[in-house]
C-alpha positions, -999 to 999 in steps of 0.1 A, spaced: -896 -646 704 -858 -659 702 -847 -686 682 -845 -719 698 -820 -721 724 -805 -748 714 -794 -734 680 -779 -701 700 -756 -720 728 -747 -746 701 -729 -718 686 -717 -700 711 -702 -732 726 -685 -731 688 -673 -696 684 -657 -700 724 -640 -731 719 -623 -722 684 -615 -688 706 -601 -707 736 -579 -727 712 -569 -698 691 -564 -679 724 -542 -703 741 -518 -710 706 -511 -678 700 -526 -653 724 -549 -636 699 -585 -638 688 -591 -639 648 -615 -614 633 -629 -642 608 -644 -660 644 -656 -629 658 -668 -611 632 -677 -641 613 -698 -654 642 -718 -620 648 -724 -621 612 -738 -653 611 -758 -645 649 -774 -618 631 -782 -637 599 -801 -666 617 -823 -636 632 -828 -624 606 -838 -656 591 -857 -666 625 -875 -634 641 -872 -610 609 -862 -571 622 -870 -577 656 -844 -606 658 -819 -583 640 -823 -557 661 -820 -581 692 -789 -594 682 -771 -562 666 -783 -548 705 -763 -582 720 -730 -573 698 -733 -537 710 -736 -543 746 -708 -568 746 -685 -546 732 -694 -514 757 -689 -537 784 -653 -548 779 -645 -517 753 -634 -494 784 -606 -521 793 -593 -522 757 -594 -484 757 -569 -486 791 -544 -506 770 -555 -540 799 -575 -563 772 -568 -572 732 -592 -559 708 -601 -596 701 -615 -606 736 -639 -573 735 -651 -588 697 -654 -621 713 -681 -607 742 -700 -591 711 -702 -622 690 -713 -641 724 -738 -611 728 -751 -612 690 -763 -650 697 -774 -642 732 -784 -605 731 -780 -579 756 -791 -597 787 -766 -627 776 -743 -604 768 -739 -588 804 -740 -619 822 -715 -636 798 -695 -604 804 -702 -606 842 -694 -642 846 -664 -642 829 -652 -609 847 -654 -629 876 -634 -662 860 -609 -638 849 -604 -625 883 -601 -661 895 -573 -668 866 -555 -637 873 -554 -647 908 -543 -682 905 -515 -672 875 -504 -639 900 -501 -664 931 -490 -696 905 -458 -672 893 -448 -656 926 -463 -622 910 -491 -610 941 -470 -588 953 -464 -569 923 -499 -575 909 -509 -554 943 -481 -527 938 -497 -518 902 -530 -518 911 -523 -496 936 -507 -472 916 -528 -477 889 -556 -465 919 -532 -433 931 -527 -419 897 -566 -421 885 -573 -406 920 -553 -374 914 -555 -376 873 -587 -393 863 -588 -433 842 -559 -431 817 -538 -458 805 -510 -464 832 -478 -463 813 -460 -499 818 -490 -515 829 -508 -519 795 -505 -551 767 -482 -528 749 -456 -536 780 -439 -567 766 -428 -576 799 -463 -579 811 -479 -609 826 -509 -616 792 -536 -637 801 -552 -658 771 -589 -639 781 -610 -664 755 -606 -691 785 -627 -670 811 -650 -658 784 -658 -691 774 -664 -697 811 -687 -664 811 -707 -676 783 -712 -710 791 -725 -696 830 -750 -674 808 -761 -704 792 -766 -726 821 -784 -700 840 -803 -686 813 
């Protein structure tokens, strides 16, 4: 038995939107939210469904960070947005966790989209995936040098936004 739904997407609809706002002022994603709000997800099991609640929503942190841990590891997504997805996944567990990973894959796409087309940036956006495609065709997935966050000149996306959107879709269809 989970805890009341209400008590789980209130919080998530908190931990998102001091993410978004974070996220959008300075392009990071504090530790105290993310960490802070697993923390607190996995107290309220606790407190709610005893071990089996813990171990529902320690399985939601884990499965939101495998999801988005692979992009981090490529040098394409901030350490932050990946502890985001677990917190969301510690309130929602590892069903939540997917979709609010899935959903917001998709919104990210859509934002990447309209900033790429918004900045006159397609065409290049195309050009590196491609060769992002050609070299882990002939060398296996590696970080493509110049096309990580460590490139200053890169294009950064504040990812908290389609998170929030990801979450919120998990909620709603829950």
């Amino acid at each position: 038995m989970m805890w009341p739904q209400p008590v789980s997407s209130v919080a998530v609809v908190l931990v998102v939107a001091a993410a978004v706002v974070w996220d959008l002022k300075s392009r990071r994603v504090p530790n105290a939210l993310t960490l802070g709000g697993a923390v607190a997800a996995i107290v309220v099991a606790g407190f709610t469904q005893g071990w089996p609640g813990v171990l529902r929503s320690g399985a939601g942190w884990v499965t939101g960070a495998a999801l988005f841990f692979p992009l981090f590891a490529l040098g394409g997504m901030g350490a932050g947005d990946v502890k985001l997805l677990a917190a969301i996944g510690a309130w929602l567990g590892p069903i939540g966790a997917v979709w609010a990973g899935l959903y917001g894959a998709v919104a990210g796409g859509v934002m990447a989209l309209a900033v790429a087309l918004g900045r006159g940036y397609a065409g290049v956006a195309v050009r590196n995936v491609g060769a992002m495609l050609r070299l882990w065709s002939t060398s296996g997935v590696q970080r493509v040098d110049g096309l990580t966050l460590a490139d200053k000149t890169s294009v950064r996306l504040p990812y908290a936004l389609p998170l929030a959107v990801g979450a919120l879709l998990a909620i709603w269809t829950a």
